[in-house]
N, C-alpha and C positions, 0 to 999 in steps of 0.2 A: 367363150373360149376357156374360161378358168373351168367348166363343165367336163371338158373334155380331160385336161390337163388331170383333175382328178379321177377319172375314169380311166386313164393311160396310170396313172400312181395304182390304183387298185387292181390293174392286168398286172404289171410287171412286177409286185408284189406275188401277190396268187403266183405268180409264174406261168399264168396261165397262155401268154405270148406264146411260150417255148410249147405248150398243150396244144394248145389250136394249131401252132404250125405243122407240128408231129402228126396232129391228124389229117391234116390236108396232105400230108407228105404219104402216110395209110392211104387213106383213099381214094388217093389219084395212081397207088399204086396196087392195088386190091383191085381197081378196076378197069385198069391196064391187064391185069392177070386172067382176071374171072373170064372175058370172052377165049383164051387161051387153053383154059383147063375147061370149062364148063361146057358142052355143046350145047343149052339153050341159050347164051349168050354170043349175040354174034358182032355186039364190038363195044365200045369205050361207053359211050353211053348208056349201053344196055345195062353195064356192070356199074355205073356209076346212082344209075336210077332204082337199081336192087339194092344198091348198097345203105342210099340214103333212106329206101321205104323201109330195111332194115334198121337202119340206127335210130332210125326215129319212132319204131316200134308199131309204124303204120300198116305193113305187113300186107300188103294188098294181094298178093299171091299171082298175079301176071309172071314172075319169074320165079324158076326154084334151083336152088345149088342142091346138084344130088350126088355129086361125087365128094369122096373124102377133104380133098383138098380144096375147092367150096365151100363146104362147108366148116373148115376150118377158117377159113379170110373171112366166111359170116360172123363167126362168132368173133374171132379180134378185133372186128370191125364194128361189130355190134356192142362189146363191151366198152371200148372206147370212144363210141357215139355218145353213147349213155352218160359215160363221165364226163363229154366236152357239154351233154347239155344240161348237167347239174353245174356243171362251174359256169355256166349261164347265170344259170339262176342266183348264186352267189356272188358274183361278178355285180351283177346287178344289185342287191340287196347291201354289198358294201358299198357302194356307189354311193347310196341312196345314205346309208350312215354315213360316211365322209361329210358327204353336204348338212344332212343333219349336226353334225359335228364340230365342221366349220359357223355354221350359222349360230348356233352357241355362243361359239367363242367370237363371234364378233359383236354380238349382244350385249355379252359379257363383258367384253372392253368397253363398249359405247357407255357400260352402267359405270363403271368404274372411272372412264372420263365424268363422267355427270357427279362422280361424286368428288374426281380429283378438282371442279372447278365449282364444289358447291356456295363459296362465297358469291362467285356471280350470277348464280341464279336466280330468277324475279319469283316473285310469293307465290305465282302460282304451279311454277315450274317445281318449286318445292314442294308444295302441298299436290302434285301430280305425284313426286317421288317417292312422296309420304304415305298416300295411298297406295300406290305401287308395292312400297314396300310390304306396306300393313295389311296388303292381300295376295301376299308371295310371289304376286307377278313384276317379277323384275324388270321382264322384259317386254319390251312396250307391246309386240305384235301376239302375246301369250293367252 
């Protein structure tokens, strides 16, 4: 649960909530549109399944927007695919620093307990620390 918790802190940072939603809010209505204006599109899905083989750069060519206005909601559609699936990727990538981050910092207190209570440590627990230290790995799983 704490996984998620910082995975919703690194969306609502990004801002990227308000991204994804904006897109979904694009391309449900680009593809609402497209069977309207386009005559090779002849309804919601059709425009919905060009849409996404365009933003995802898959391009399979079963569909083609050949009119002006087509191929304008391509390319808005398609720019802004692009940008929801690099903030994927970065989405993810801080995610993964967060955890990396916290795990740190709670290393780092466990070592800092170990040393606020180093009178009761037994000889060997000390001469673990000792080495630990003396081989920069602080932290026990390192």
């Amino acid at each position: 649960m704490k996984r998620m918790r910082v995975l919703w802190h690194v969306v609502r940072i990004s801002g990227a909530d308000y991204i994804f939603t904006g897109f979904l809010i694009v391309l449900g209505v680009a593809s609402f549109l497209l069977p309207r204006l386009e005559p090779e599109f002849t309804d919601f899905g059709d425009g919905l399944w060009y849409l996404f083989v365009s933003f995802t750069t898959v391009g399979f060519g079963d569909y083609v927007a050949t009119g002006p206005a087509g191929r304008i909601i391509t390319v808005v559609v398609t720019l802004y695919g692009i940008l929801v699936v690099a903030l994927i990727t970065g989405i993810i990538v801080g995610f993964y620093t967060e955890l990396l981050k916290a795990r740190a910092t709670n290393a780092l207190d466990d070592f800092v307990k170990e040393l606020e209570h180093l009178p009761d440590l037994s000889r060997e627990q000390l001469l673990d620390l000792a080495e630990r230290i003396r081989n920069r790995r602080i932290f026990p799983d390192s």
